[in-house]
C-alpha positions as CSV (number, residue, x, y, z in Angstrom):
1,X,-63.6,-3.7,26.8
2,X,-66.5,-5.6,25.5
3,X,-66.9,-7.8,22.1
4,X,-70.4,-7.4,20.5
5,X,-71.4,-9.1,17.6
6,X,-74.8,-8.6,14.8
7,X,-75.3,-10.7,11.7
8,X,-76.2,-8.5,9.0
9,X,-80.0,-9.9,9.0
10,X,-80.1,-8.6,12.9
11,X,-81.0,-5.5,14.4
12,X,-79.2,-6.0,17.9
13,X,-75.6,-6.2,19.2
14,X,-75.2,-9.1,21.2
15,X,-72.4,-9.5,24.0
16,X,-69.9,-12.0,22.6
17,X,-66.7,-14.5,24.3
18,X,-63.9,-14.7,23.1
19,X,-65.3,-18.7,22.3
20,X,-67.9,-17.6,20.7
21,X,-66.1,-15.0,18.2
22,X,-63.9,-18.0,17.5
23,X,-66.9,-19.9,16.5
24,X,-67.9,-17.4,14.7
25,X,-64.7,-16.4,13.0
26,X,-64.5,-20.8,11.8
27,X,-67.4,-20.5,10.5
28,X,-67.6,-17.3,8.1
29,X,-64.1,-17.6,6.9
30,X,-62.6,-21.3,7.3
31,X,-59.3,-21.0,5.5
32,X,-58.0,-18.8,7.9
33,X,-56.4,-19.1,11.2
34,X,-59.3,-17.9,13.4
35,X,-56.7,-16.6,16.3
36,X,-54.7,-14.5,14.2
37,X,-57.9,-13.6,12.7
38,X,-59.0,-12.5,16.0
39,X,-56.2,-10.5,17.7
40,X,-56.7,-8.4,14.3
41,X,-60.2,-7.7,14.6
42,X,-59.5,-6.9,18.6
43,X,-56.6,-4.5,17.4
44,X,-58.9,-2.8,14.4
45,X,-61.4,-2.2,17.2
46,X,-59.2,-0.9,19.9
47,X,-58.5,1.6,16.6
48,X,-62.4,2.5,16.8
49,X,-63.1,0.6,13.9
50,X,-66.4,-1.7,13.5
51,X,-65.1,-4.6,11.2
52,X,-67.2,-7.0,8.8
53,X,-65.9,-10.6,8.7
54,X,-68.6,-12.3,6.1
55,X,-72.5,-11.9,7.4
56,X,-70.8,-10.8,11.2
57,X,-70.1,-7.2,12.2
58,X,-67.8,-6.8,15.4
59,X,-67.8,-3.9,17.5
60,X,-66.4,-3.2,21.2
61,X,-68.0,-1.5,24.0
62,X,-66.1,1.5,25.3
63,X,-65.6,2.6,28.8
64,X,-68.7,5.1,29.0
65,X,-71.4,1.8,28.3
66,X,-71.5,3.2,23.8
67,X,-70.5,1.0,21.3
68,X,-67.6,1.9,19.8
């Protein structure tokens, strides 16, 4: 399984750490606990879902090379 990320304002999915969706996480929603945050975007995705945390989209990469 693969994190990908896009800013609304882009047009491609980039690869994405786990660091860097923490970053990313801090940054578009400060109040919250960007872990937590986290393992419930990884669980929403595992569920096929793309989720939209502020400006950032997340998505995972499945098996087969597609996004999810």
């Amino acid at each position: 399984m693969e994190l990908y990320t896009r800013y609304i304002y882009e047009k491609t999915w980039s690869k994405t750490t786990k660091e860097q969706a923490l970053r990313i996480i801090q940054e578009e929603m400060p109040q919250t606990d960007a872990e937590a945050t986290l393992k419930y975007i990884l669980e929403q995705l595992q569920k096929g879902k793309a989720i939209t945390l502020g400006e950032c989209r997340f998505r995972i990469v499945s098996s087969e090379g597609s996004l999810a």
